[in-house]
N, C-alpha and C positions, 0 to 999 in steps of 0.2 A: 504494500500500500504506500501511496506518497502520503506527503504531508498533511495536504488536503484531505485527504479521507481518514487519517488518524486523527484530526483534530473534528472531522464531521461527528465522526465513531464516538469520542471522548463528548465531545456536548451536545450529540443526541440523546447520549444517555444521562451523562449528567453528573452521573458518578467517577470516583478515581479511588479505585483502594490501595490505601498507602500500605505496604507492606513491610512490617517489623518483624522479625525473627531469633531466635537462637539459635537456629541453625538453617542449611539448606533445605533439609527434609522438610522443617516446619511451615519453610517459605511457601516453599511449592503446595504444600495442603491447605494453605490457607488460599493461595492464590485461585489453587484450582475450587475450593468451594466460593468463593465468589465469583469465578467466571461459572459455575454450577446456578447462583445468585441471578444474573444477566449483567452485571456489571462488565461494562465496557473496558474498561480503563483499568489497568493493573502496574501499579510502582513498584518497584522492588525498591526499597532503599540500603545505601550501601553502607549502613549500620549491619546489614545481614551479613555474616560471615556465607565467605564463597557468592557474594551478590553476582557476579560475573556469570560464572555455570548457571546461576538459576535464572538469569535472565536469558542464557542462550539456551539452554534447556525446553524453557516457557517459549520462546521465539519460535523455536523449531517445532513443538508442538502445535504450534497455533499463530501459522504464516500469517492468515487473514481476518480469523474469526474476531480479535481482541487486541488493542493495544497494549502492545507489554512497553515500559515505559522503566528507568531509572533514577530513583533518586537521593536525594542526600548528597548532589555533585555540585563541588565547592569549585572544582577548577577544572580546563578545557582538557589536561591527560586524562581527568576521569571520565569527560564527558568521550571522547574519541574512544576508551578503551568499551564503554557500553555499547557506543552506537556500533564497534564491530563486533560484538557480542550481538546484535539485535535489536539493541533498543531501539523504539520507535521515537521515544520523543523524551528530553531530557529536564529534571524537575530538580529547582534547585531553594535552599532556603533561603537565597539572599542574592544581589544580583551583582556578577562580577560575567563584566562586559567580554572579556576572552572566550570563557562560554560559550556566550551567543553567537559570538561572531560563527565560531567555532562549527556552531550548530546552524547557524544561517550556510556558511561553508559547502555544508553536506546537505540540506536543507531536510535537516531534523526538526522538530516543532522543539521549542524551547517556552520554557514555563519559571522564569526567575524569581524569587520571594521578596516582595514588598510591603510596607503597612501604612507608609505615609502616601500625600498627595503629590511630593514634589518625587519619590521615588520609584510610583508608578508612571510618572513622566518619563524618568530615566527610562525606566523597560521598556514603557512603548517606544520609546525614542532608537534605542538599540535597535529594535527589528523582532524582539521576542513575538510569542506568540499568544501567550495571555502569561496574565499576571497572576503568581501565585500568593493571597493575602494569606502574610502568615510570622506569628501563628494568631488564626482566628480568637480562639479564648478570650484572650487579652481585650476584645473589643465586641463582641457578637457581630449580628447581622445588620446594625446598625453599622457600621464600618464600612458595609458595602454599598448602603444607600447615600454615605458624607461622601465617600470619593467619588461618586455616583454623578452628585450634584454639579463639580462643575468638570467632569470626565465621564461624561454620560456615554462617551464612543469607548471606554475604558473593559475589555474583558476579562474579569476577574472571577477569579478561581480562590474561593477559602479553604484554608486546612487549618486545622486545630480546632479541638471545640464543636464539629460538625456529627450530630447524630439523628437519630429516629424522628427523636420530640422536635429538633427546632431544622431540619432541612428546609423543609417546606419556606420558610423564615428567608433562608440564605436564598433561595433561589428569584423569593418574591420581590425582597432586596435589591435582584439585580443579576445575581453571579451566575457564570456560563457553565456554570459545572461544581462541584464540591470533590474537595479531597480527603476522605473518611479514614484513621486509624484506629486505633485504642477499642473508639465505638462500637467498632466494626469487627475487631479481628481477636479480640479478649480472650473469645471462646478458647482460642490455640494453645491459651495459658494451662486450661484443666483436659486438652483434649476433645474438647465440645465444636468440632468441624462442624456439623448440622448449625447449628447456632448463628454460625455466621454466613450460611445461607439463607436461612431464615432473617437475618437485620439484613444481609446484603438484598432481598426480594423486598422488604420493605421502606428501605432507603431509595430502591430504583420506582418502586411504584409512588411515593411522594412526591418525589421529583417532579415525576410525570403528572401527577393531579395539580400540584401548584401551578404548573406550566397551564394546565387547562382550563 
C-alpha cells in the first residue's frame, strides 16, 4: 500500500493501537487480537524488546489487510531501520524534523508528537502527516477543540488518556483518528487476549457512531 491508502486505512477507522510489551511473543498476541478487534492501525513501539522482528513478522503476515506502523522513534536510524523492517508509517513522541524528512524521503506517512499551538505548526510545516497530540491525559478532548480553533485544517491524532468512556469525546473534538494503549491492551498483563478484543470492537464501533 502507499501512503495514501495507509493513512485512508488509519482514519477510516479511527483507531491506532499503541503497542507495549514484555516481550515479542506478547506483542504479537496483542497485536493480533486487535487486528481480530477491526482495528486498522497497529504501532508496535520500540519500548518492545525485539520491536524490529515483530514489526516485520506483522508486515509479512498482513501485506495489505492493516497498517503495521512503528513507534516510540526519537531519530531518522530508527525511523529507516523500521521502515525496512515494514513499517508503514512512523509515530513519534515529539517532533524532530530528520524524521520526517527522512520519512517524507521514502514517503512513509509520518505522525510526530505535539501539544502546543505553535508546535503543531512546526509539524505541519515539516511535511508530517498528522499530528500526534501527546500525551493526551494531560489535557483531555478539550485540547483538540483549542488547537482546533485557530488550526481548524490541523489533523490530529491523541494518544494518552484515550478509552471506551470518552472516545467518542476525542473524535467529536475534532481528531482524525485516536491512539489507544494501556486502555486497550491491559488484558496482556493477566493473559486476558479476549479482553482486548472485546474494548478493541468497542473503541472501533464509537468511533464510528460519533462520526454518525
Amino acid at each position: 500500500m502507499n501512503k495514501l491508502d495507509i493513512l485512508k486505512k488509519i482514519t477510516d477507522c479511527g483507531v491506532v493501537a499503541v503497542v507495549r510489551a514484555k516481550d515479542p511473543d506478547q506483542a504479537e498476541r496483542i497485536a493480533e487480537s486487535c487486528i481480530a478487534a477491526g482495528i486498522a492501525g497497529i504501532e508496535i513501539a520500540f519500548t518492545v524488546p525485539g520491536a524490529l522482528r515483530t514489526i516485520e513478522r506483522l508486515a509479512s503476515r498482513y501485506p495489505s489487510e492493516i497498517a503495521i506502523g512503528a513507534g516510540t522513534v526519537l531519530d531518522p536510524e530508527t525511523a529507516r531501520a523500521a521502515i525496512l523492517a515494514g513499517a508503514q508509517y512512523i509515530v513519534s513522541p515529539s517532533f524532530n524534523p530528520e524524521t520526517v524528512r527522512l520519512c517524507n524521503r521514502y514517503q512513509i506517512a509520518s505522525m510526530p508528537g505535539a501539544v502546543s499551538v505553535k508546535e503543531v505548526i512546526e509539524v505541519m510545516e515539516s511535511g508530517a502527516d498528522i499530528v500526534k497530540v501527546f500525551p493526551g491525559e494531560l489535557f483531555g478532548p478539550k485540547i483538540i477543540k483549542a488547537i482546533k480553533g485557530p488550526l481548524p485544517q490541523a489533523p490530529l491524532m491523541p494518544t494518552g488518556g484515550v478509552s471506551v468512556d470518552n472516545v467518542a469525546e476525542w473524535i467529536v473534538a475534532g481528531a482524525v483518528a485516536v491512539g489507544v494503549g494501556g486502555s486497550l491492551t491491559s488484558g496482556a498483563d493477566v493473559g486476558d487476549y479476549e479482553r482486548i478484543t472485546e474494548i478493541g470492537r468497542r473503541l472501533v464501533e464509537k468511533v464510528r457512531e460519533a462520526r454518525s
